[in-house]
C-alpha positions as CSV (number, residue, x, y, z in Angstrom):
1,X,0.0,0.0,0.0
2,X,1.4,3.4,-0.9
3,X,0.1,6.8,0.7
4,X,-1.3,9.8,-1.8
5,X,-1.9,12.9,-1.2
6,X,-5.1,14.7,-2.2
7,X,-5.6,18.4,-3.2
8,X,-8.9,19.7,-3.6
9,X,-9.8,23.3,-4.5
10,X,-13.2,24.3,-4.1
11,X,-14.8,26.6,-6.4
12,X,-14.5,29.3,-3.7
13,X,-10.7,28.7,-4.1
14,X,-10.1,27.1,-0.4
15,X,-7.3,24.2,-0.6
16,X,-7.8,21.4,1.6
17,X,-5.0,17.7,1.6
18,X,-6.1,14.3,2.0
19,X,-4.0,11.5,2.8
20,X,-5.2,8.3,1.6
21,X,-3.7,4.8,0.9
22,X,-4.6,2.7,-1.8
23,X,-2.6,-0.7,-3.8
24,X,-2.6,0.9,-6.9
25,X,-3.2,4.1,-8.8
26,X,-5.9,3.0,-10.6
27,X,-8.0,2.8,-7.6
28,X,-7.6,6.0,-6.3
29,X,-7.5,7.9,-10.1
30,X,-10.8,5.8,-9.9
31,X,-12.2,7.2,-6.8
32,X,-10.8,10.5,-6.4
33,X,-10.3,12.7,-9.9
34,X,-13.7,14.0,-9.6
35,X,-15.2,15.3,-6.0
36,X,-18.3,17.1,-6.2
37,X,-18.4,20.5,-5.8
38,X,-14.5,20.7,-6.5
39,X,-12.4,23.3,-9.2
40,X,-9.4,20.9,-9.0
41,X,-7.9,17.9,-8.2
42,X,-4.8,16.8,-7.5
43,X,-3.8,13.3,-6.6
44,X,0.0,13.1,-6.3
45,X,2.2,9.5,-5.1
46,X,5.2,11.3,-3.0
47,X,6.4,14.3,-5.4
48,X,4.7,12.5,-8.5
49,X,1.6,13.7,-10.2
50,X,-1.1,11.5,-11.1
51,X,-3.8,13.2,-11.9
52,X,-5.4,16.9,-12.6
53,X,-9.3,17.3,-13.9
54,X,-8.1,19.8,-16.4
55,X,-6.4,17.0,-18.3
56,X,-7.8,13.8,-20.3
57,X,-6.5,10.3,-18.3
58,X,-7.5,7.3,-20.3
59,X,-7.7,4.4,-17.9
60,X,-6.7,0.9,-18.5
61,X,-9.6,-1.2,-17.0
């Protein structure tokens, strides 16, 4: 299990981190790129990027 940090931006612009752990990356790309209610995400592994909602991610199922 690996940890991953979470940045969410809300439309109002307030910046909140999650810490989550997950086996794999697809699981959390899965669960996390889109939150509700949320102007960005951000799911980075350590210093590594995973995912944004501003770009296109096609997913291996």
């Amino acid at each position: 299990m690996r940890t991953y940090s979470i940045v969410i931006v809300t439309a109002e612009g307030a910046e909140t981190r999650r810490y989550v752990r997950y086996d794999n990356d697809l699981q959390v790309i899965r669960d996390w790129l889109r939150v509700p209610g949320a102007r960005s995400v951000r799911i980075l592994c350590g210093d590594r990027p995973l995912a944004s909602n501003y770009e296109q991610y096609e997913l291996a199922a």
